[in-house]
C-alpha positions in Angstrom: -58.4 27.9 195.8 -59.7 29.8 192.8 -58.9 28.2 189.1 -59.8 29.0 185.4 -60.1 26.3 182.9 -61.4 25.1 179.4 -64.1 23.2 180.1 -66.9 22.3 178.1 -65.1 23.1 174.5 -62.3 25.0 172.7 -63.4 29.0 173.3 -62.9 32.1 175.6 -67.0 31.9 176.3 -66.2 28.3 178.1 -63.6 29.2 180.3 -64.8 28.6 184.0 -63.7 30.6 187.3 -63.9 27.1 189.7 -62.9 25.9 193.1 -60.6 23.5 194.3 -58.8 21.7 197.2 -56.0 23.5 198.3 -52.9 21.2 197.0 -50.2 19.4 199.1 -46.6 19.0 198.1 -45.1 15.9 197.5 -41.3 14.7 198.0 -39.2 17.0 195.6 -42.3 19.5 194.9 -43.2 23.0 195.8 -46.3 24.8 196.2 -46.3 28.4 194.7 -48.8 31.0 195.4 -49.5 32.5 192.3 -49.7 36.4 192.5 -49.1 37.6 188.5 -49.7 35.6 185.4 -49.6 37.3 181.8 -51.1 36.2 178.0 -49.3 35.1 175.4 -50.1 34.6 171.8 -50.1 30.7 172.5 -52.5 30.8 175.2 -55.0 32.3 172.7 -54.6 30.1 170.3 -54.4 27.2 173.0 -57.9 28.4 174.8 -59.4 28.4 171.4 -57.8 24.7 170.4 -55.6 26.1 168.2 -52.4 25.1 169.9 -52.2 21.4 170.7 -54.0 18.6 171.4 -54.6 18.6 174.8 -57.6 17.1 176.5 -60.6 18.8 178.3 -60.6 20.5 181.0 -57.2 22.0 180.5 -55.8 25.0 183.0 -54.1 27.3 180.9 -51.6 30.2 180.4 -47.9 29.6 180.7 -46.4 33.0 182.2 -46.6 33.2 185.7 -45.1 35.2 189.0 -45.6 34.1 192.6 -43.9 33.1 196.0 -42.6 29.6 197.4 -45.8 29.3 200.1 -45.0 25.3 201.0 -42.1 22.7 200.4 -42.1 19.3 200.1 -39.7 16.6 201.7 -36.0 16.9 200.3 -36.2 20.4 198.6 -33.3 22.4 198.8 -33.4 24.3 195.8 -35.4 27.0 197.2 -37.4 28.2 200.3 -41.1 29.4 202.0 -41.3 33.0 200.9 -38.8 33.4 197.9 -40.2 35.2 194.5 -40.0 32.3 192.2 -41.3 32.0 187.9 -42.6 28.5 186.8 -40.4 27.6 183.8 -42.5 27.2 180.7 -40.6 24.0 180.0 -41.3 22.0 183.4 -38.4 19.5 182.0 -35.6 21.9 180.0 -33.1 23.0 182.8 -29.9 23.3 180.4 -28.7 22.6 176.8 -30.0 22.2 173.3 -33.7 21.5 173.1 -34.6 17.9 172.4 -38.1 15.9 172.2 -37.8 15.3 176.2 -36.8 18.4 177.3 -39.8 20.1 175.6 -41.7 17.2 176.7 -43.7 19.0 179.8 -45.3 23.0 179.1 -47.3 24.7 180.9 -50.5 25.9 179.9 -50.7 22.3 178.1 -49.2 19.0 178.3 -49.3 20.2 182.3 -51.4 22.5 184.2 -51.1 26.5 183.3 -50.5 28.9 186.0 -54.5 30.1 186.2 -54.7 28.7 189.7 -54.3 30.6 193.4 -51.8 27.6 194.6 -49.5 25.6 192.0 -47.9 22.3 192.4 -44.6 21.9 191.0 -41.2 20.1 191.0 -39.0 21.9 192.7 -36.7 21.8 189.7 -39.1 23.9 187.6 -39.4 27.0 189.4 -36.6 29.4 189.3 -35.5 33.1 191.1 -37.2 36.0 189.6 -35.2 39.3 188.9 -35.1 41.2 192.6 -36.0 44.5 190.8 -39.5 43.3 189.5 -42.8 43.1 191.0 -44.6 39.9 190.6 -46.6 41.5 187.3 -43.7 42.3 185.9 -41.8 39.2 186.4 -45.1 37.2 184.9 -44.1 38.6 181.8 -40.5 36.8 181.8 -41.0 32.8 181.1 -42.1 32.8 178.0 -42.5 35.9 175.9 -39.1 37.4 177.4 -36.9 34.2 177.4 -38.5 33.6 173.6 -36.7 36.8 172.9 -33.6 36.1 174.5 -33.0 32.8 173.4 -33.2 34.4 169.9 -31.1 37.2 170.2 -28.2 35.5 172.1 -28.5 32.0 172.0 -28.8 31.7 168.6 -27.9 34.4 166.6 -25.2 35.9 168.7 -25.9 39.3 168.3 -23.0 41.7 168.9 -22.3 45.5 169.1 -23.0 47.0 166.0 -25.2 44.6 164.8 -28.3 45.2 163.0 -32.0 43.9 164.7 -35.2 44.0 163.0 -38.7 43.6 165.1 -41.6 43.3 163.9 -44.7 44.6 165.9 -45.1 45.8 169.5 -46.6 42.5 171.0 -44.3 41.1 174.3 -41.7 38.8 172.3 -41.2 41.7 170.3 -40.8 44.4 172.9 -38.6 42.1 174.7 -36.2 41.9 171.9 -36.0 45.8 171.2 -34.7 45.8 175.0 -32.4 43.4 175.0 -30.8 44.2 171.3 -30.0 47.7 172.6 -29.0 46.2 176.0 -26.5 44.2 173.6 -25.7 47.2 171.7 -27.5 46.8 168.1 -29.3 48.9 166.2 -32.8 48.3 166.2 -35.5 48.6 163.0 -39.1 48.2 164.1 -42.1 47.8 162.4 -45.7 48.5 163.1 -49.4 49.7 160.9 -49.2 51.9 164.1 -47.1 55.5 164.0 -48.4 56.1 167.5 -46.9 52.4 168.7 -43.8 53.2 166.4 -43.1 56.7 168.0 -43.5 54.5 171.6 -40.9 52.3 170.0 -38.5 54.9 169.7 -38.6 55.7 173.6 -37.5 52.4 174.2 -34.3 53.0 171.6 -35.8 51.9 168.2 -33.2 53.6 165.8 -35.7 53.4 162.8 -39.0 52.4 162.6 -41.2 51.5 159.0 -45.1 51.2 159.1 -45.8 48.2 156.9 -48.9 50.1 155.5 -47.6 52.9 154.2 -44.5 51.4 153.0 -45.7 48.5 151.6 -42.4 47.0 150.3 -40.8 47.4 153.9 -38.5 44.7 154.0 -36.5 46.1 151.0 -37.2 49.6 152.6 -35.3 48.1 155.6 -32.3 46.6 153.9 -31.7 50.2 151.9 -31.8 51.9 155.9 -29.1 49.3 156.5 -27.0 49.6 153.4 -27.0 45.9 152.7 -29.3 43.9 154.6 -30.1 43.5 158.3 -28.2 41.0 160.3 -31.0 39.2 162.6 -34.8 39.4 162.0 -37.1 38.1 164.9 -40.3 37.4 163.0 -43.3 36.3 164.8 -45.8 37.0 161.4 -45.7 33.9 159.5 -47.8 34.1 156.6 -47.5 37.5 155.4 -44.2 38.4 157.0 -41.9 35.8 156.4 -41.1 36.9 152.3 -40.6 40.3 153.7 -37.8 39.1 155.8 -36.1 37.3 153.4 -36.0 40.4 151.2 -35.3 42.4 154.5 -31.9 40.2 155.3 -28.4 40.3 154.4 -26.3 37.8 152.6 -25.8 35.4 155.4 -28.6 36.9 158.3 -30.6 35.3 160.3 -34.1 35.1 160.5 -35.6 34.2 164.1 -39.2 32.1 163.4 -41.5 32.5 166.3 -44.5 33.5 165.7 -47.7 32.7 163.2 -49.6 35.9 163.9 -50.9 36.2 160.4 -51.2 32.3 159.7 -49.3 29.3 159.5 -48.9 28.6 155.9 -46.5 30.1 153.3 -44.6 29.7 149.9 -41.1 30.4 150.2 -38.8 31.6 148.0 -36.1 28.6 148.1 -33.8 30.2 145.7 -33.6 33.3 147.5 -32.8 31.4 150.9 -30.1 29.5 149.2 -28.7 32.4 147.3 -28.6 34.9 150.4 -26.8 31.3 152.4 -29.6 32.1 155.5 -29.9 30.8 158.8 -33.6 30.2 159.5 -34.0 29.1 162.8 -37.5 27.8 164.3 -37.2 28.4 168.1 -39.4 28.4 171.3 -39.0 29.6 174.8 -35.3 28.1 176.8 -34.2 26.4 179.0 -33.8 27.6 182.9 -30.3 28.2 182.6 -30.8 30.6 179.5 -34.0 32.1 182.2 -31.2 32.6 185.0 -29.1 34.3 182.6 -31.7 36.3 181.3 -32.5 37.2 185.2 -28.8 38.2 185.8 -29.1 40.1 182.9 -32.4 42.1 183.8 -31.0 42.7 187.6 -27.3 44.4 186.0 -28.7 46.6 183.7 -32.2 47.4 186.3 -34.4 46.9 183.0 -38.5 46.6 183.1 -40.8 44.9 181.2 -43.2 46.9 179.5 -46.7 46.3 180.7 -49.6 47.8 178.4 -52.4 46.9 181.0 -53.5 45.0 184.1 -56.9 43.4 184.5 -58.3 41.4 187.5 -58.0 37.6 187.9 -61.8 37.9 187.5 -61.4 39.4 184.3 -59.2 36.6 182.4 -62.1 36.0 179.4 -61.9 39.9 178.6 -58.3 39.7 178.5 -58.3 36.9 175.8 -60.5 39.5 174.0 -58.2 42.3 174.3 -55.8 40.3 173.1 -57.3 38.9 170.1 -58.2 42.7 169.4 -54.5 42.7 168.9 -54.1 46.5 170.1 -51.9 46.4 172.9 -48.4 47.7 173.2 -46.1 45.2 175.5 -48.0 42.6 177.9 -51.3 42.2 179.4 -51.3 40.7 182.7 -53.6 38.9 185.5 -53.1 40.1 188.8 -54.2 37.7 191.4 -56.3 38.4 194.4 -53.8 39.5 197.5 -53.7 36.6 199.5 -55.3 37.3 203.4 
């Protein structure tokens, strides 16, 4: 089988297209044929060893699609043929996340999904949505369960309720769909007009581009008439004081991204004097992924997909999206098998 990995040194120019065995299953694993993976922010940072310290070589990306193609002894769980997604967390099946359930990722304390034929327990593969194709469904264990998780796991939102997104990357898409899925109004922003009109098609109710309106937070709050509820912002650096003046009195603000840098000074008193629920968060758990799946099949939603590129082509896609100009997800499609 075909693999990429990180081999001499942290960069895209080092990743290497190898060969290897073909892997058996052991007692309690499966072995999935990979047919879709997509990029996340992460596996950027991660390929250029900005994301961990994980040793060399290193198999990465975390977002993956394929099909149950060999079981090992005692697996019930699933079977040979069925669609399956490799949970990001290989050991977070249900509740609140602690140091050992986020113990085991993908893409970096264990093997990414880069490889034609992946070994895993049976336990950390589950169904994908029966209305997506493979490249669609690669888009789902991370970047769409990250969005999720925000929206409903923890900060509840209801009917009526007020979203803002920032940007048109695949967390943030992901949580324009499923706040209007949940019946919110939705405020995007974007330094792109032709990305915020696309926004709109997908139910954006108002959108702001940050370099015209400088002071968008507080032009967000006025749109509101007091503040907006929930804030999903993957910034960081330059973002975060934004959404602090962008919240109500008592909103949340959803931290999952670091897109503009990882350091910040925060205005304490105005956290303390708008009482607000900052909440750090990554991925789920594969009960909040089989919801999330329930959820995509009821309502027939699909990912938005801004390009596909060839398995051969994974150090171009790193480029692309380090370019940062994509709208949605860029996925890997794998060779068809023969």
């Amino acid at each position: 089988m075909k693999v990429w990995q990180v081999s001499r040194e942290w960069s895209i120019d080092a990743m290497e297209l190898i060969e290897q065995p073909d892997p058996m299953p052991r007692s309690g694993q499966v072995v999935v044929r990979m047919r879709a993976a997509s990029l996340n922010y992460r596996d950027l940072l991660t390929v250029e060893g900005k994301g961990g310290s994980f040793g060399l070589p290193l198999i990465p990306f975390s977002d993956g699609a394929g099909e149950i193609a060999a079981l090992g002894e005692d697996v019930t769980r699933v079977a040979v043929g069925e669609r399956v997604c490799p949970m990001f967390f290989q050991s977070w099946f249900d509740g609140r996340p602690s140091a050992s359930s986020r113990r085991f990722a993908l893409g970096g304390t264990r093997p990414g999904v880069l490889q034609e034929l992946m070994v895993l327990d049976a336990e950390g593969v589950s169904r994908m949505p029966s209305n997506l194709m493979f490249e669609e469904a690669a888009t789902l264990p991370c970047a769409a369960l990250t969005a999720w998780r925000a929206l409903f796991e923890e900060a509840h939102v209801c009917p009526g309720d007020t979203v803002l997104v920032q940007g048109t990357g695949g967390v943030s898409i992901f949580a324009v769909q499923f706040a209007k899925l949940a019946g919110a109004a939705v405020i995007v922003t974007s330094s792109s007009d032709d990305k915020l009109e696309r926004a709109k098609t997908l139910g954006a109710d108002h959108t702001i581009n940050y370099r015209s309106v400088a002071d968008w937070g507080k032009a967000a709050a006025q749109w509101t008439g007091g503040g907006v509820d929930h804030i999903v912002e993957v910034g960081g650096k330059d973002t975060l004081p934004q959404s602090i003046e962008a919240a109500r009195i008592g909103g949340t603000i959803l931290m999952i991204g670091v897109l503009s840098g990882f350091a910040q000074q925060i205005a304490i008193p105005s956290l303390f004097g708008k009482n607000l629920h900052v909440i750090g968060l990554s991925v789920g758990s594969r009960r909040m992924f089989e919801q999330m799946t329930q959820a995509i099949e009821r309502n027939q939603m699909k990912p938005v997909i801004d390009r596909t590129v060839a398995f051969d082509c994974v150090p171009e896609a790193l480029k692309l999206m380090k370019q940062g100009g994509h709208f949605g997800k860029i996925v890997v499609q794998f060779p068809t098998p023969d």
